[in-house]
C-alpha positions in Angstrom: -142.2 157.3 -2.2 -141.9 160.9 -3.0 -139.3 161.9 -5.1 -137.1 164.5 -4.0 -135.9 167.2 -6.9 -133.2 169.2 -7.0 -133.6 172.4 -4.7 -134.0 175.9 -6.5 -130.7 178.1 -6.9 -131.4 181.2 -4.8 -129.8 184.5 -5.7 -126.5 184.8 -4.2 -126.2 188.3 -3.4 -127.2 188.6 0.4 -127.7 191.5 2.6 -124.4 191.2 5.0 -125.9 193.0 7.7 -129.2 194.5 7.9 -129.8 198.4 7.5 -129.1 200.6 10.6 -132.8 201.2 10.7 -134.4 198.3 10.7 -138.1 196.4 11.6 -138.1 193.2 13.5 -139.7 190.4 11.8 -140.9 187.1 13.0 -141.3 184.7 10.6 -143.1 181.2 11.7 -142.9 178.1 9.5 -145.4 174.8 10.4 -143.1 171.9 8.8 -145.1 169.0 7.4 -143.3 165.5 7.7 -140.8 166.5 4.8 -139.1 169.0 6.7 -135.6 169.2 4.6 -137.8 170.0 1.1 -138.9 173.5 2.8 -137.1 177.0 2.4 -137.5 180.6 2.2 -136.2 184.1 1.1 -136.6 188.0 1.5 -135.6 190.0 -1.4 -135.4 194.0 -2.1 -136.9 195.7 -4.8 -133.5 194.7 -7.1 -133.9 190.7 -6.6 -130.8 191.2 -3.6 -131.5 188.2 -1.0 -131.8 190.2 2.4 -132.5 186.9 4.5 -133.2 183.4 4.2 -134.2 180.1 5.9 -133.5 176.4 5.4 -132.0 173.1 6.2 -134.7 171.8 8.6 -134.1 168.3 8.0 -133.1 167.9 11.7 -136.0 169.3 13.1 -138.8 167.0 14.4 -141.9 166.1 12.2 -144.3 169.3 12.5 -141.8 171.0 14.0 -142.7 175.1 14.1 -139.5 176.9 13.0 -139.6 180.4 14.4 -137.1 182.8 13.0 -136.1 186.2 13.9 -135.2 188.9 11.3 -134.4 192.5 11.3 -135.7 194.3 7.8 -135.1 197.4 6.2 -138.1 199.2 5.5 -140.0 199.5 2.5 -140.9 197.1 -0.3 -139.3 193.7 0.4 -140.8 190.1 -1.3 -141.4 187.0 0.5 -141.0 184.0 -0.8 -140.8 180.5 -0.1 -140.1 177.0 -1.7 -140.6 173.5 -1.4 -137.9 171.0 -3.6 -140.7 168.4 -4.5 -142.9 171.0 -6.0 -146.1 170.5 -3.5 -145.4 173.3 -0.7 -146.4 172.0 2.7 -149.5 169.0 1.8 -148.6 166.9 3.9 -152.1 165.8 4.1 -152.1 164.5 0.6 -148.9 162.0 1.9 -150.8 160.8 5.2 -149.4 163.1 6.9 -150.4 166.2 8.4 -150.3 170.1 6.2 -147.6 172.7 7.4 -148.2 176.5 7.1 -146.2 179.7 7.4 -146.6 183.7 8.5 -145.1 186.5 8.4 -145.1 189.0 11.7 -144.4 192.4 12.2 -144.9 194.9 14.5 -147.4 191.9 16.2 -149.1 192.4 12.8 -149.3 189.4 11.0 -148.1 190.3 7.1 -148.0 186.9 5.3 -150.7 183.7 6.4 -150.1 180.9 4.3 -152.9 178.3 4.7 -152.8 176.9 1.5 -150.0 174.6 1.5 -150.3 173.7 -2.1 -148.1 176.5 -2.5 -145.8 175.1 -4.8 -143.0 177.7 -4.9 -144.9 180.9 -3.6 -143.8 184.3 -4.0 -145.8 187.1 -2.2 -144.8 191.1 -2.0 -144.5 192.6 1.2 -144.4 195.8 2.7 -141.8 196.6 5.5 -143.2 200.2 7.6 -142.0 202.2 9.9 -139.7 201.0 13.2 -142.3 199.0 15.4 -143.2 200.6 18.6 -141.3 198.5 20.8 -142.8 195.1 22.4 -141.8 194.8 26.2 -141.0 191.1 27.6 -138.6 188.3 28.5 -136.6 188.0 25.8 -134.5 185.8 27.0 -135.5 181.7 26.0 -134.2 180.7 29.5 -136.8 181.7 31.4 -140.2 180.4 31.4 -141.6 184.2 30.6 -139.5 184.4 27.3 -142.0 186.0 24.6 -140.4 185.9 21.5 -142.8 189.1 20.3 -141.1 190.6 22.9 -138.1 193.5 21.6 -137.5 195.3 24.4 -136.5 193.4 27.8 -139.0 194.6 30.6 -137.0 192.7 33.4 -139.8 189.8 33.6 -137.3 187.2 32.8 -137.6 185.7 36.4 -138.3 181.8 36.8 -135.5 180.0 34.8 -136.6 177.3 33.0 -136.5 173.9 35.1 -136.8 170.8 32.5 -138.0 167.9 33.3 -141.6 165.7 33.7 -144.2 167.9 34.5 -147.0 164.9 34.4 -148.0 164.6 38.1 -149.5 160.8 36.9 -146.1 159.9 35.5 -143.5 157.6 37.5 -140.7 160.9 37.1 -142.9 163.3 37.7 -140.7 166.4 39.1 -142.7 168.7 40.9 -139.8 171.1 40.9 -140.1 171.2 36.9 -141.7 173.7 35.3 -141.0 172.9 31.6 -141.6 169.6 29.4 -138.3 167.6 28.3 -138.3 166.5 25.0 -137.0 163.7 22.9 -136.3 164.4 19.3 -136.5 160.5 18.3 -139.4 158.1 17.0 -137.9 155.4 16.9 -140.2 152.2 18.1 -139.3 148.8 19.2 -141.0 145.9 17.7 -140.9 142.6 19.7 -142.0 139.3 17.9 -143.5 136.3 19.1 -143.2 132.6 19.1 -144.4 130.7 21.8 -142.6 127.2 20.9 -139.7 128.5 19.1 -140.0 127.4 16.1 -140.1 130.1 13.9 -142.6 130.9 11.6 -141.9 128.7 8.8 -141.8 131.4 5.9 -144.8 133.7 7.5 -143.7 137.1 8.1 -145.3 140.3 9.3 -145.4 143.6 7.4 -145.9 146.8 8.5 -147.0 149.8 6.4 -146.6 153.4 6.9 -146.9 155.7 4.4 -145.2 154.1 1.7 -142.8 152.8 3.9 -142.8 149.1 3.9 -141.3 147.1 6.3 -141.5 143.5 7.0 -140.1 141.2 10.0 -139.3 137.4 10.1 -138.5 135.9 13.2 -135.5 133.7 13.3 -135.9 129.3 14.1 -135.6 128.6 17.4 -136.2 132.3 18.6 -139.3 132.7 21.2 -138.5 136.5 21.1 -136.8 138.9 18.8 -136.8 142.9 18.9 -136.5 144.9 16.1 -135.9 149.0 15.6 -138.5 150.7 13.8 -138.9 154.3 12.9 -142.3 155.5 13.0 -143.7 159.1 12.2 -147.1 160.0 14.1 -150.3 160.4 14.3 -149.7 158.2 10.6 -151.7 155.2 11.0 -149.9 151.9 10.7 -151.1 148.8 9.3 -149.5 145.5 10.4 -150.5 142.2 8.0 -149.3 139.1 8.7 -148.7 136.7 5.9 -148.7 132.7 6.7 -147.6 130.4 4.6 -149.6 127.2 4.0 -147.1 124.7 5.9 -147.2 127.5 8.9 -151.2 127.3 9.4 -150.7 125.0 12.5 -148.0 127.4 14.0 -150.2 130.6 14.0 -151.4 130.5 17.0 -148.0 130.9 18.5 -147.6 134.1 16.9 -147.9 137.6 18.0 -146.2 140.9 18.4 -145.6 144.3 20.4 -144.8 147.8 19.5 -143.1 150.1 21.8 -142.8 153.7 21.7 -139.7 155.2 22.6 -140.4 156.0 26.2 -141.0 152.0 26.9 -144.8 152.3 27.0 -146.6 149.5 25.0 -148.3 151.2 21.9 -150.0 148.0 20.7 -149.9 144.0 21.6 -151.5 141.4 20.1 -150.9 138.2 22.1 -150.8 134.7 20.8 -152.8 133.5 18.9 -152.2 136.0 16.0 -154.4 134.3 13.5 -155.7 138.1 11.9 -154.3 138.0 8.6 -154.5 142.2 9.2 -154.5 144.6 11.9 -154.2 148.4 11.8 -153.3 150.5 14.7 -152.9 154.6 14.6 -149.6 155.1 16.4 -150.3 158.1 18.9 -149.6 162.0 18.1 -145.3 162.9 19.6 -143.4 160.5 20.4 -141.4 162.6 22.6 -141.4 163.7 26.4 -139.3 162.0 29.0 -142.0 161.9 31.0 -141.8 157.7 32.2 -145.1 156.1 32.6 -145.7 154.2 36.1 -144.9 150.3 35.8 -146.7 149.0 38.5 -145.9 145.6 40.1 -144.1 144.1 43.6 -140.6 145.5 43.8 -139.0 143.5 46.8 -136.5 141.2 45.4 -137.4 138.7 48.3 -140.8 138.3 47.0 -142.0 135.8 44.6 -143.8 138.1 42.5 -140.7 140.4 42.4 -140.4 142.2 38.8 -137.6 144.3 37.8 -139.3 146.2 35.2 -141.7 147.8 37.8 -141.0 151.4 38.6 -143.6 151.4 40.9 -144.5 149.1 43.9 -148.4 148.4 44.1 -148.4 146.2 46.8 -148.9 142.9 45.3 -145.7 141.3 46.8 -146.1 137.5 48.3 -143.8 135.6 49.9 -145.5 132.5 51.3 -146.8 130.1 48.5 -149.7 127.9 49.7 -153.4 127.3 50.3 -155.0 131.1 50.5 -158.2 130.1 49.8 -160.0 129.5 53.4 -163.1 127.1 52.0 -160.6 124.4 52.1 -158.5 121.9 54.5 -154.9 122.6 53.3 -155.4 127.0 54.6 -155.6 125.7 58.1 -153.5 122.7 57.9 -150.1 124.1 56.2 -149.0 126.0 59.9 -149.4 129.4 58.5 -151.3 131.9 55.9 -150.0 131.9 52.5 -150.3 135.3 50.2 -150.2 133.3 46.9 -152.2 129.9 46.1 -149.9 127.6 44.7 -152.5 125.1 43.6 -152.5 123.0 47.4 -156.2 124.1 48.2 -157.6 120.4 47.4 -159.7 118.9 50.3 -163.2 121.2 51.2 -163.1 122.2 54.9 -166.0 120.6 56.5 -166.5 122.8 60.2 -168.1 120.7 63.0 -167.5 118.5 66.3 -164.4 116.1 65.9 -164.7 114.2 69.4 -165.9 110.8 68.5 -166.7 110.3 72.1 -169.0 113.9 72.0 -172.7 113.5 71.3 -172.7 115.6 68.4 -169.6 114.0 66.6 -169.7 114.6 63.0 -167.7 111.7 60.9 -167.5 114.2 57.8 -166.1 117.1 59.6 -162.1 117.7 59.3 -162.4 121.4 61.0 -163.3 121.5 64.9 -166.0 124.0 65.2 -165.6 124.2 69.2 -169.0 123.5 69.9 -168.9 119.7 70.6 -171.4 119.0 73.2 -170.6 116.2 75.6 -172.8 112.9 76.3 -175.6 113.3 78.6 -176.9 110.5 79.9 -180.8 110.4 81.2 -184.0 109.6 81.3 -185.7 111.2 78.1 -189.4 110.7 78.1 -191.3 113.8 79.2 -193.8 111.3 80.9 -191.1 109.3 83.3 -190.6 110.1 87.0 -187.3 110.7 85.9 -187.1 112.9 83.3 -184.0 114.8 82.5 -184.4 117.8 80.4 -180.7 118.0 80.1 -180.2 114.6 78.7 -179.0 114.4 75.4 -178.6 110.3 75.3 -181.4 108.3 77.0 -179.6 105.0 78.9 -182.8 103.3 79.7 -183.3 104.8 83.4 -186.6 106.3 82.7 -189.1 105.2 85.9 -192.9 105.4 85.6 -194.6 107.5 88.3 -195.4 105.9 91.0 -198.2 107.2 93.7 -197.8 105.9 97.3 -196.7 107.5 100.4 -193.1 108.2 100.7 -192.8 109.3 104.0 -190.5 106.4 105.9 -192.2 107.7 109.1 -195.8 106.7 108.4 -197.2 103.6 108.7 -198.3 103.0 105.0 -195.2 104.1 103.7 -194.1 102.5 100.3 -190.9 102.0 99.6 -191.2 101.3 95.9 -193.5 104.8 95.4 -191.8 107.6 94.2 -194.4 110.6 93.8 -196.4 111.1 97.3 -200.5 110.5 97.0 -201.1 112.7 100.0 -202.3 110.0 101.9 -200.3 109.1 104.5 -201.5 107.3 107.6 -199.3 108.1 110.8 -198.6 104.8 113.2 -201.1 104.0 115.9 -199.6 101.9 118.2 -201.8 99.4 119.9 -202.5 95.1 119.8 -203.5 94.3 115.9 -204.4 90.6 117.0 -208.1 90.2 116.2 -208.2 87.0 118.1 -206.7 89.3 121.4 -208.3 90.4 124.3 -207.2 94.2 124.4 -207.6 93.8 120.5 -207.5 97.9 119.3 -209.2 98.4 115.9 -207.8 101.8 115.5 -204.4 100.5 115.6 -202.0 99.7 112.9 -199.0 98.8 114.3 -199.1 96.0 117.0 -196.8 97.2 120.3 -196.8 93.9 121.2 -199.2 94.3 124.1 -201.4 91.8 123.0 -203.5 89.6 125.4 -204.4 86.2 124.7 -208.2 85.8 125.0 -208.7 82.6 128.0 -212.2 82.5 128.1 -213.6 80.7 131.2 -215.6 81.0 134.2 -214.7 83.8 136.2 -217.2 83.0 138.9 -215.1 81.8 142.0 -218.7 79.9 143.4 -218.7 78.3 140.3 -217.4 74.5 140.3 -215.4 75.5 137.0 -214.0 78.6 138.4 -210.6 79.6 136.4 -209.0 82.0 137.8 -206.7 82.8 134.7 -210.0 83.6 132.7 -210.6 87.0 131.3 -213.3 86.5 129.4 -216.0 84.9 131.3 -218.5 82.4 129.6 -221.4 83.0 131.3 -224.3 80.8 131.2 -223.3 78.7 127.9 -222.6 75.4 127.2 -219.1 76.3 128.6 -220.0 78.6 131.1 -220.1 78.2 134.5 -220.9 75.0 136.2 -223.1 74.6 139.3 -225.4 71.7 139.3 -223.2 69.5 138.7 -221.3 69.1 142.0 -224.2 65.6 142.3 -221.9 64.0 139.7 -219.2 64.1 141.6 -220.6 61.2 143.1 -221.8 59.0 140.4 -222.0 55.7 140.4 -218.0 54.7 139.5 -217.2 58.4 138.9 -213.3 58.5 139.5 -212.8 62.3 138.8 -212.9 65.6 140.4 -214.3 68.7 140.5 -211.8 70.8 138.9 -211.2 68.0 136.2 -212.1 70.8 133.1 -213.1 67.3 130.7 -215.0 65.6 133.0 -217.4 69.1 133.3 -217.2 69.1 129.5 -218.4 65.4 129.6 -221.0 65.7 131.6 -222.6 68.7 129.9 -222.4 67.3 126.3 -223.7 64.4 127.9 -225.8 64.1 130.4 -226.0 61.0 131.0 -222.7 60.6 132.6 -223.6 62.7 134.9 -227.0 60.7 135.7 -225.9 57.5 135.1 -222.7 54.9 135.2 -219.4 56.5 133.7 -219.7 53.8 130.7 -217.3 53.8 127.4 -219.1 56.5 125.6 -218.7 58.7 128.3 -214.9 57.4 128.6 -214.3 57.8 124.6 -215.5 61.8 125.0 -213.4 62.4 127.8 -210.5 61.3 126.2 -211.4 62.7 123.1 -211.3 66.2 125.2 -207.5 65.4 126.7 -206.8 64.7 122.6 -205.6 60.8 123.5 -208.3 59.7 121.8 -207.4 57.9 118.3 -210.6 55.7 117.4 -214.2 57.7 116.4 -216.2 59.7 118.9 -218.4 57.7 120.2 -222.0 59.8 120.0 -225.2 58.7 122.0 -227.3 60.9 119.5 -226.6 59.7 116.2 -228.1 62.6 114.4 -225.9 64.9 116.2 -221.9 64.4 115.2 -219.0 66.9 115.4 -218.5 67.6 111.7 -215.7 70.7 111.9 -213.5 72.8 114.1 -212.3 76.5 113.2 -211.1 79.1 115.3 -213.4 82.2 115.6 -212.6 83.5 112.4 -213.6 80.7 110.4 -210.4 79.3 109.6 -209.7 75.6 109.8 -208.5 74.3 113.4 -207.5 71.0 115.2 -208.5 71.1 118.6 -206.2 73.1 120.7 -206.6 73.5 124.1 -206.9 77.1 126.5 -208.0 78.4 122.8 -211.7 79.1 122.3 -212.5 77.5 118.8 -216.1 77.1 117.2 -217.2 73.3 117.4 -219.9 72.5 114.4 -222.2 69.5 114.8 -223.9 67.5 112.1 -227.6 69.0 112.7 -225.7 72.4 112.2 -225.3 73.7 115.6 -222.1 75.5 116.5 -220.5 75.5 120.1 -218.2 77.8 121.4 -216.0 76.1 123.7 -212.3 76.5 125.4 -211.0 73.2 126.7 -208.5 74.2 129.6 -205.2 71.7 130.9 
């Protein structure tokens, strides 16, 4: 640390008041950071002390004194001193170098910029009256000029002081001049993040050769200390553990405020740098505030009261904000802070178990459930639904036919039409008929029965109910036989329908006695005959009876029916009551 000597005695004869003629001087003195060790004189040509200058200790580190003097003229000396002995080198001290001039008549008569000066004595030469400077002299106004020695009436917008940073929270637009502070004093906040203190460790800081170190106390998580720091000087903080503190290091840290309340420097926990240097920045001293930013409505959660200036980060509702899960649609309503709920990933689709695109993962209805739709699915079926979504086991092949219930081959169990219809024809289907209609498929039931007989009235075996006459066959009309009538112990008649069947398979009942064979056929023909057929041609035996389609028959009578015989001849015969 410097040591400070004793100041220099000046001469204590001193010009009362200056000379009736006199020239104004300025003179201008750059303080380093020792500003109480710097002082100045003017003396006449007989060593009398005209003027002089000192006690700056209460002006601000590189402070610029400005001073205003009235000399006589002629020669005069200048001369200034510093109490260490090493003028303004401030440099050599970490610090910054201070200079001085001289001014008159805007003519600058002393420059100074070696500040190695020691105790520096320079001759000067005081000339004529000046011619006069016009301006505001008056430090008021915001025009003052302190060259200025003769008033000009400019002096007109009064100084307004105040913060003149438009980015700072104070900001006064109606200011026109920068308030000041005069102080540098810092605030030093230590850390410990468990409160335990810091077991012996301690943090020095160095400035200069001003040593300062800081313990915080057991128990304490916080503790602020004052701290007067001169800028732009750097500043070195070390921190010093001790060996039974190595495990509570990285609890540690610290802050450094400037005497507005901005942060300078922090280091957050854990501190475990053994050394950390930090250049504290150049004046510590408008009242400009900075902006604090943060939520500042005291109902909101977030709600700091160290904020100067809102920034619209204020919450109120704690919850799920994050919409990729369960819990943001779930908790009733939308949260502006996540408090940690957001737990279960929200799965969007259809809900409805009973919907055909039900998804068991989903949580979230998407709204698009589709419902069941039952149907046939196979493109191929007759009944194929395109808008089934679900086949139930309906689907029906294709099946041709006619479909039209109107027409005669209509099929009730087809179900695609095969464009062939067939419209009814009415008429007797009975093949076996008389009016039998080939053409027809659909029997009106006009059918005839077919009584075949003779349908010659001159004919013995006339039948009048006949329609379809036999002609001359075997069972056509009769007409020689009317002789037989009276046969030998013939006891029928002529319209007996068996006897003229007996006597034409036979014709010897007709020529001779009526004997037992002739008996046996004639009953055979009224069907009361239970014994064989009695044949007088052996070769020849009835061996079948069908009916005209060849279809098995018993003998039926006023029904033609085909009689086959045993050498293969077939006889057509009806056998009337």
């Amino acid at each position: 640390m410097k040591k400070l000597l004793l100041l220099l005695l000046l001469p204590f004869t001193i010009l009362a008041q200056g000379p009736l003629n006199c020239v104004p001087t300025t003179i201008v003195i750059n303080l380093d950071q020792y500003q109480s060790e710097t002082s100045w004189g003017i003396y006449d040509t007989s060593g009398t002390l005209l003027t002089y200058g000192s006690n700056y200790g209460s002006q601000p580190t590189y402070a610029s004194v400005v001073e205003q003097r009235c000399l006589p003229e002629g020669d005069l000396t200048f001369v200034i001193y510093d109490s260490y002995g090493d003028g303004l080198n401030g440099a050599l001290w970490g610090g910054l170098d201070g200079s001085y001039y001289l001014i008159q008549c805007n003519d600058t008569l002393v420059y100074g910029d070696d500040p190695a000066f020691g105790n520096d004595s320079i001759h000067i030469f005081v000339s004529d009256a000046c011619p006069p400077v016009f301006g505001c002299m008056d430090p008021a106004y915001v025009e003052f000029s302190p060259l200025a020695d003769t008033d000009d009436g400019s002096c007109t917008t009064l100084k307004i002081f105040g913060c003149t940073d438009s980015t700072m929270y104070n900001y006064d637009s109606n200011a026109n001049t920068m308030a000041l502070i005069p102080n540098c004093d810092f605030v030093l906040t230590l850390y410990d993040l468990i409160g335990d203190g810091w077991v012996g460790s301690y943090l020095e800081v160095t400035q200069d050769t001003n040593v300062y170190q800081f313990f915080i106390d057991t128990a304490a998580y916080t503790q602020d200390f004052i701290i007067n720091l001169k800028s732009p000087m750097p500043v070195e903080f070390r921190f010093y553990v001790t060996s039974q503190a190595q495990l509570t290091t990285p609890h540690c840290g610290f802050k450094l405020t400037n005497p507005l309340g901005n942060t300078i420097i922090e280091v957050l926990p854990p501190f475990i740098q053994p050394m950390y240097k930090y250049k504290v920045p150049t004046y510590c001293g408008n009242l400009c505030i900075e902006k604090i930013f943060g939520c500042m409505d005291s109902l909101a959660i977030n709600y700091s009261d160290t904020a100067n200036t809102d920034d619209g980060s204020c919450y109120y509702a704690p919850g799920c904000t994050n919409s990729s899960y369960l819990e943001y649609y779930t908790q009733g309503y939308v949260a502006d802070f996540n408090d940690g709920s957001c737990i279960t990933q929200a799965i969007w689709g259809c809900t409805d178990s009973t919907a055909f695109n039900y998804d068991s993962l989903a949580n979230l209805d998407n709204g698009g459930c589709v419902p069941v739709i039952l149907g046939c699915m196979q493109p191929l079926a007759f009944n194929y639904n395109a808008n089934a979504n679900t086949d139930d086991g309906s689907c029906v092949p294709y099946i041709y036919g006619c479909i039209d219930p109107t027409m005669f081959n209509y099929d009730p169990n087809a179900n695609t039409d095969n464009g062939n219809c067939i419209p009814y024809i009415y008429g007797c289907t009975d093949s076996t008929a008389f009016n039998y209609n080939a053409d027809a498929n659909a029997d009106n039931g006009s059918c005839i029965e077919i009584i075949q007989g003779c349908m010659d009235p001159n004919a013995w075996n006339y039948n009048p109910l006949a329609n379809i006459n036999h002609g001359h066959d075997s069972l056509g009309c009769l007409y020689a036989a009317e002789w037989c009538i009276n046969g030998s112990g013939n006891p029928f008649f002529l319209n007996d329908e068996c006897y003229a069947w007996v006597i034409e398979v036979d014709e010897y009942c007709c020529e001779n006695e009526w004997d037992t064979i002739c008996e046996s056929t004639y009953q055979y023909c009224l069907g009361t005959w239970s014994g064989p057929v009695q044949s007088r041609y052996i070769q020849k035996k009835l061996v079948a009876v069908t009916d005209l389609l060849g279809r098995p028959s018993k003998i039926i009578k006023n029904k033609v029916l085909l009689y086959i015989y045993s050498d293969g001849s077939v006889i057509r015969k009806l056998i009337n009551k």
